[in-house]
C-alpha positions as CSV (number, residue, x, y, z in Angstrom):
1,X,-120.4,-49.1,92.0
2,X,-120.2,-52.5,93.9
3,X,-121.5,-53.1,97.1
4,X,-120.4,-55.1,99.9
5,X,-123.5,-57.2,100.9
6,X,-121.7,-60.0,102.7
7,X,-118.6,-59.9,105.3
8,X,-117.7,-63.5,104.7
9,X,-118.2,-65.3,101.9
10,X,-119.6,-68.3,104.2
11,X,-122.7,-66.7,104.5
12,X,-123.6,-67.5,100.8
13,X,-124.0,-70.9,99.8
14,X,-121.5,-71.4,96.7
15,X,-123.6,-73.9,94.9
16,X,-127.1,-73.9,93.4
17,X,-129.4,-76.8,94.0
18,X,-132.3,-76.9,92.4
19,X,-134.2,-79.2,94.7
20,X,-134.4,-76.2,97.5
21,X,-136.4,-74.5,94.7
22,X,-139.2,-76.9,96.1
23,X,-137.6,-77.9,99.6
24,X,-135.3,-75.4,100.7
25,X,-136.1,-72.8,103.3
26,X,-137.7,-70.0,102.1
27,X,-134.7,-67.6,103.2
28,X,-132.5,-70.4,100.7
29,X,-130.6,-68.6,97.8
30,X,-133.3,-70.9,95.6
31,X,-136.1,-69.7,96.8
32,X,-135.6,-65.9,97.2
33,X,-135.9,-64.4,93.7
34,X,-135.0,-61.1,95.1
35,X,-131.3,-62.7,96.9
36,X,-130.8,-64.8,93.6
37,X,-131.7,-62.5,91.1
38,X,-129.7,-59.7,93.1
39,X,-126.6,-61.7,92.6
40,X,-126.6,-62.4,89.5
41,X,-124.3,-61.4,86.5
42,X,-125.8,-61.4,83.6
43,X,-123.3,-62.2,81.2
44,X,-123.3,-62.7,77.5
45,X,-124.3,-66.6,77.6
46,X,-126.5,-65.6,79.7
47,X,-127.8,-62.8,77.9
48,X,-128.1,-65.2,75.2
49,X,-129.8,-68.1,76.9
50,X,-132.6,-65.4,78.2
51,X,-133.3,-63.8,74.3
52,X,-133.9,-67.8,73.1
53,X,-136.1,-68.7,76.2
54,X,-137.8,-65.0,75.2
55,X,-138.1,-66.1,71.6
56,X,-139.5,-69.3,72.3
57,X,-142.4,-68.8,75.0
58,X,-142.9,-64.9,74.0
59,X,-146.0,-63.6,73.1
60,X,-145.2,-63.9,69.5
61,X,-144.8,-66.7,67.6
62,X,-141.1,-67.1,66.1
63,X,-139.9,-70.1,64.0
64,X,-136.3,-69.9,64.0
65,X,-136.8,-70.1,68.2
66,X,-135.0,-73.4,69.6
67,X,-138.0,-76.1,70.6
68,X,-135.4,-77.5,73.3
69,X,-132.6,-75.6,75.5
70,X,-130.4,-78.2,76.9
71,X,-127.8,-77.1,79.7
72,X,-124.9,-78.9,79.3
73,X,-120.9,-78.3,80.3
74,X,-118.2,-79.2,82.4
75,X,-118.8,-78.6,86.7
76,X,-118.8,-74.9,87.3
77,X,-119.7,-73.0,84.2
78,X,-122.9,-72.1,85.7
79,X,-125.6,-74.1,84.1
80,X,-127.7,-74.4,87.6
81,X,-127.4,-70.9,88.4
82,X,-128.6,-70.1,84.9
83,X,-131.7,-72.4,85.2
84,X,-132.4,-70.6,88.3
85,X,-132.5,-67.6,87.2
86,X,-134.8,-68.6,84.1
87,X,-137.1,-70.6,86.5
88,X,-137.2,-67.5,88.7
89,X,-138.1,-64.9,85.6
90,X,-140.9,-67.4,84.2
91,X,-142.2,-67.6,88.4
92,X,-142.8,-63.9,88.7
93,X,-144.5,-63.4,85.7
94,X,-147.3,-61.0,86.1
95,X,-150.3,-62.4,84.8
């Protein structure tokens, strides 16, 4: 079931920047792991991208996990939001 959290879609910032991870407001899309995280879609690719970042700084040791991840692709596909929501997983951690 969807929910309607939003009446306009003005009221969420279409694009992800990364610099209000360290600057933004602490209400900003960046910053709130719970309002990012809750809007997120985890598709395939994304899927993907989490089970290699998994691999590689899991708990154990795999060789066949990629050393470097780089985001690359044409304006829109996503790659900011994606590195949010991997810089937001790695944040909350529990230690």
């Amino acid at each position: 079931m969807l929910d309607k959290r939003y009446r306009k879609a003005s009221q969420i910032d279409g694009i992800v920047d990364l610099e209000k991870i360290r600057s933004g407001s602490k209400s900003s899309l960046e910053r709130d792991p719970s309002l990012s995280l809750g809007l997120t879609y985890l598709t395939e690719d994304l899927r993907g991208m989490l089970r290699n970042l998994s691999a590689r700084f899991g708990t154990a040791t795999e060789a066949s996990a990629p050393g470097l991840i780089l985001a690359e692709g044409v304006k829109g596909q996503g790659k900011s939001h994606a590195l949010l929501v991997a810089y937001h997983l790695f944040a909350s951690q529990s230690s």
